[in-house]
FITI-805533 format. One record per residue (C-alpha): residue number from 1; residue in three letters; x, y, z. Coordinates in nm, 4 decimals, always signed. Example, Ala and Ser with C-alpha at 12.3 -4.5 7.8 and 13.67 -1.06 7.14 Angstrom:
// FITI-805533
- 1, ALA, +1.2300, -0.4500, +0.7800
- 2, SER, +1.3670, -0.1060, +0.7140
This chain:
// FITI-805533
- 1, UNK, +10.8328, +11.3884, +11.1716
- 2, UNK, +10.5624, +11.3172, +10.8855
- 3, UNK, +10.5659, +10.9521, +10.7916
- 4, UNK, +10.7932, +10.8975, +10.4506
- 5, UNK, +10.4550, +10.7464, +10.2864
- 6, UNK, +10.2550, +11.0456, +10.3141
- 7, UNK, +10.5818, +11.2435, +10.2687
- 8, UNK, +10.6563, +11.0379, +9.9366
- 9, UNK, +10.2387, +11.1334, +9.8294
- 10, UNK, +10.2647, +11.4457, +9.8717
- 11, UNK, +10.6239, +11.4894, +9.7212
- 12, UNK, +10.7757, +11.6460, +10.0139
- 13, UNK, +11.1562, +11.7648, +9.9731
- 14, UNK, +11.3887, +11.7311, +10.2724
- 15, UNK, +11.4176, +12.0936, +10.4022
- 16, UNK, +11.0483, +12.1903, +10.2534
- 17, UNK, +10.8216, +12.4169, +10.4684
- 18, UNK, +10.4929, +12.2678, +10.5537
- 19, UNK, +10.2126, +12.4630, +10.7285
- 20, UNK, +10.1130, +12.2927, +11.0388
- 21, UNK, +9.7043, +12.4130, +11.2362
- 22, UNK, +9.4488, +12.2219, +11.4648
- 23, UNK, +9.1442, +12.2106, +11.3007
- 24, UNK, +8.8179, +12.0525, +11.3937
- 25, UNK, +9.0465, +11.8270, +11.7058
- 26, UNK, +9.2424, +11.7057, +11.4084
- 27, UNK, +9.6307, +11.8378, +11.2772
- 28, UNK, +9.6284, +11.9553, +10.9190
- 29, UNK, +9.9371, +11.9535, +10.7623
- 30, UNK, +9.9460, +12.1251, +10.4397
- 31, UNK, +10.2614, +12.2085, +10.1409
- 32, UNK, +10.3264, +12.5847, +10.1587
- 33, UNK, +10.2350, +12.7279, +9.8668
- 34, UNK, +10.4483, +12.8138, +9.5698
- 35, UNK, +10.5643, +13.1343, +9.5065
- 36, UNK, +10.3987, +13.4035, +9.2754
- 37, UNK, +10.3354, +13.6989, +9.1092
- 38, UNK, +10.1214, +13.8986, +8.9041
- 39, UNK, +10.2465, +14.0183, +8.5742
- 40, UNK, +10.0793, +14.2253, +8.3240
- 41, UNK, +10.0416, +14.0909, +7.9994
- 42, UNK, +9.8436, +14.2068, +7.7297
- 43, UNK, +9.6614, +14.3699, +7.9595
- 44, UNK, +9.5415, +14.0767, +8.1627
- 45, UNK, +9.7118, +13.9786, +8.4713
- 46, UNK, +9.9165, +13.6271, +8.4846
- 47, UNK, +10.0186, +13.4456, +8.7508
- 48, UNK, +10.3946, +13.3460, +8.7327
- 49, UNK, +10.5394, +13.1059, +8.9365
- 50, UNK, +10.8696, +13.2359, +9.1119
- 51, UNK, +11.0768, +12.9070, +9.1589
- 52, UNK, +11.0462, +12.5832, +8.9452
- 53, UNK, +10.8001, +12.3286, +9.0387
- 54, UNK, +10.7955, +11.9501, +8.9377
- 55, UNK, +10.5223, +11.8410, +8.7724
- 56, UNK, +10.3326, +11.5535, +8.9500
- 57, UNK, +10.3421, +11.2154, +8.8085
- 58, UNK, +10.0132, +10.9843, +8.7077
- 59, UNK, +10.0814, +10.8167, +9.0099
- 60, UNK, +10.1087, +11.1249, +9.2805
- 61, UNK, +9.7595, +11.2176, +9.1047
- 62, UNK, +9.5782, +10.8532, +9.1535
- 63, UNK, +9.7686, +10.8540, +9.4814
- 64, UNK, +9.5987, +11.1788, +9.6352
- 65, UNK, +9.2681, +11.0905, +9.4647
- 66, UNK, +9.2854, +10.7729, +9.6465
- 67, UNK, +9.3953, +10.9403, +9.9640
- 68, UNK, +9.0822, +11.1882, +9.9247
- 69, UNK, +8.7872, +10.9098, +9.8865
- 70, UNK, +8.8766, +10.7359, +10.2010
């Protein structure tokens, strides 16, 4: 089970897939990507996101910076 403070920084959802590796001795556990395509337009590919994502708050954002420089 992650911890609900890291789950709360990262904005994890009950039920959301996570991707789970060893990595240097240490667990990295990282948000699955978002879904995605390519669609023409104009002639110049766009990526489209398949599934509505929430935008991240000031606070998520300071959060993970803080999170990053320790």
């Amino acid at each position: 089970m992650i911890p609900k403070d890291i789950r709360d920084l990262l904005g994890l959802t009950p039920g959301q897939t996570v991707d789970v590796a060893a990595l240097d001795g240490r667990i990295s556990i990282d948000v699955t990507g978002v879904g995605m395509h390519l669609e023409n337009r104009d002639g110049v590919p766009v990526a489209v996101i398949d599934d509505e994502v929430p935008a991240l708050t000031t606070t998520q954002v300071r959060a993970a910076v803080e999170q990053l420089r320790r």
